[in-house]
C-alpha positions, 0 to 999 in steps of 0.5 A: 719143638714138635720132635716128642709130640707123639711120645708119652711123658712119664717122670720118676719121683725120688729116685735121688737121695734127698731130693724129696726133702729138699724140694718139700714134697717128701711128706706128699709120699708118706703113706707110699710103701716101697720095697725098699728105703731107697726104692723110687716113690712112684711115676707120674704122667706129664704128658699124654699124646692122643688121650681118649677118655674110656670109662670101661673099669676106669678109676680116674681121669686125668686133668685135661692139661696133661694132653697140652704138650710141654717140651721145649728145647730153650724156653720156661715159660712161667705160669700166670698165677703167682707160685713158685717154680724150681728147675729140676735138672735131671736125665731124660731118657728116650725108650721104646716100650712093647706090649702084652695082654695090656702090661708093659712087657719090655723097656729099652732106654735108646737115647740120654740127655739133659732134662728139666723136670720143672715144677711148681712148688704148691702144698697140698696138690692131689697129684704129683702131675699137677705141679708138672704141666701148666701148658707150653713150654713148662719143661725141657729137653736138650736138643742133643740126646746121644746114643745108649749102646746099652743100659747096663754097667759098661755101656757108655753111660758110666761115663757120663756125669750131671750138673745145673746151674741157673745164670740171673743177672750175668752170673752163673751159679750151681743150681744142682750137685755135680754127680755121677749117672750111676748115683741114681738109687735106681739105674739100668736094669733095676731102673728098668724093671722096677719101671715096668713093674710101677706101671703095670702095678701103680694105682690111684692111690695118694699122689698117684695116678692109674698109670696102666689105665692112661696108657690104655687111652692113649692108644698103648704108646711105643715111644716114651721119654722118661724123666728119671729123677731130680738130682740134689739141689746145691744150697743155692737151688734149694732155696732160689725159684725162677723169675723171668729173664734167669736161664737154667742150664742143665749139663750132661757130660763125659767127665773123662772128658771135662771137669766141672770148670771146664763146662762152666767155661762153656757156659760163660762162653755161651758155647752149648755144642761141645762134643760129649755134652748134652747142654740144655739151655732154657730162657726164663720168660 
């Protein structure tokens, strides 16, 4: 899946109530002060196109597994040593960012889709990048991404919902919550800005990484995917990680259009190309 090969890899931690609890890894961020309690932990990289090391005014330098490229469309493929994985069903999305005296200057969010932030669940990692990219195939993104008109209340993501589930030995359960886009705690122009902001700000501090600093090396990237949060796991997700032969579905649907049952149909019915559904359908190996 070569399509996002040139784009840099950017994911948002905590921009989901409970999430962070859930996934054990609110204690990871416990020294992180944000402007507000529902404000957004920080970013992390987990993938960097075309990384050339500088050490000009440079603090850190990333692991080198963060240039090996992760996407895929329908494929996890576990790591070889013995951990635990969980899915992170969540929205992707496809920006194009500019630049000006080495900042971010604008984001503009073009494309949304079903995204699987998938991570290892490891205590005590030094960064958050480092349960994010073990290699090829370690994350997802659907094949079918559609249009943002814009990235502000009524444009067409208002009406646009997620839901997961994982299919092990033929049945398919819930896996994340069934919610509305809007439910992030942080979305549009406050997501945006407050991305631009983290960027331009965020220092190696804790479990973050310099992300200004990555930027630079990779050569100032103009195309970027962005994962903007895990939603909340249903009881069944929280506590089932992967093992081969399970399949993670992530949804992104108009719920003008379908109700939740209507996508489980689908999914029993391995029909993954409905129109207004961005299906993102990952085979465990």
């Amino acid at each position: 899946m070569p399509k996002y090969e040139n784009f840099l890899g950017l994911g948002i931690a905590g921009n989901f109530a409970l999430h962070l609890d859930q996934a054990g890894e609110a204690e990871d961020f416990k020294d992180i002060i944000t402007a507000d309690e529902a404000a957004p932990k920080g970013m992390f990289p987990f993938y960097l196109p075309s990384y050339t090391p500088y050490t000009e005014n440079s603090t850190r330098t990333p692991k080198a597994i963060l240039t090996s490229y992760p996407l895929s469309h329908d494929t996890i493929k576990l790591p070889t040593k013995d951990v635990n994985v969980q899915a992170e069903p969540e929205v992707g999305l496809v920006c194009e960012f500019t630049y000006k005296d080495e900042k971010v200057e604008t984001i503009t969010p073009t494309h949304f889709g079903a995204y699987n932030d998938c991570s290892i669940r490891v205590a005590g990692a030094e960064k958050i990048s480092d349960k994010k990219n073990w290699g090829s195939d370690s994350k997802g993104i659907s094949s079918t991404l559609f249009s943002i008109d814009k990235f502000a209340e009524g444009g067409v993501m208002d009406n646009f919902s997620i839901c997961s589930f994982l299919k092990r030995d033929g049945a398919i359960t819930a896996y994340g919550e069934d919610v509305e886009l809007n439910g992030y705690s942080y979305f549009y122009s406050k997501l945006t800005e407050w991305i631009k902001n983290q960027i331009n700000t965020q220092v190696n501090f804790g479990p973050l990484e310099p992300l200004s600093e990555y930027i630079k090396a990779c050569n100032y990237p103009t195309n970027v995917v962005i994962s903007i949060g895990a939603t909340r796991y249903t009881q069944y997700g929280e506590t089932t990680f992967l093992k081969p032969k399970d399949e993670v579905l992530v949804v992104v649907y108009n719920h003008n259009s379908y109700k939740v049952d209507d996508i489980t149909t689908a999914l029993k019915e391995e029909n993954y190309t409905l129109d207004e559904m961005s299906v993102l359908a990952q085979k465990v190996i």
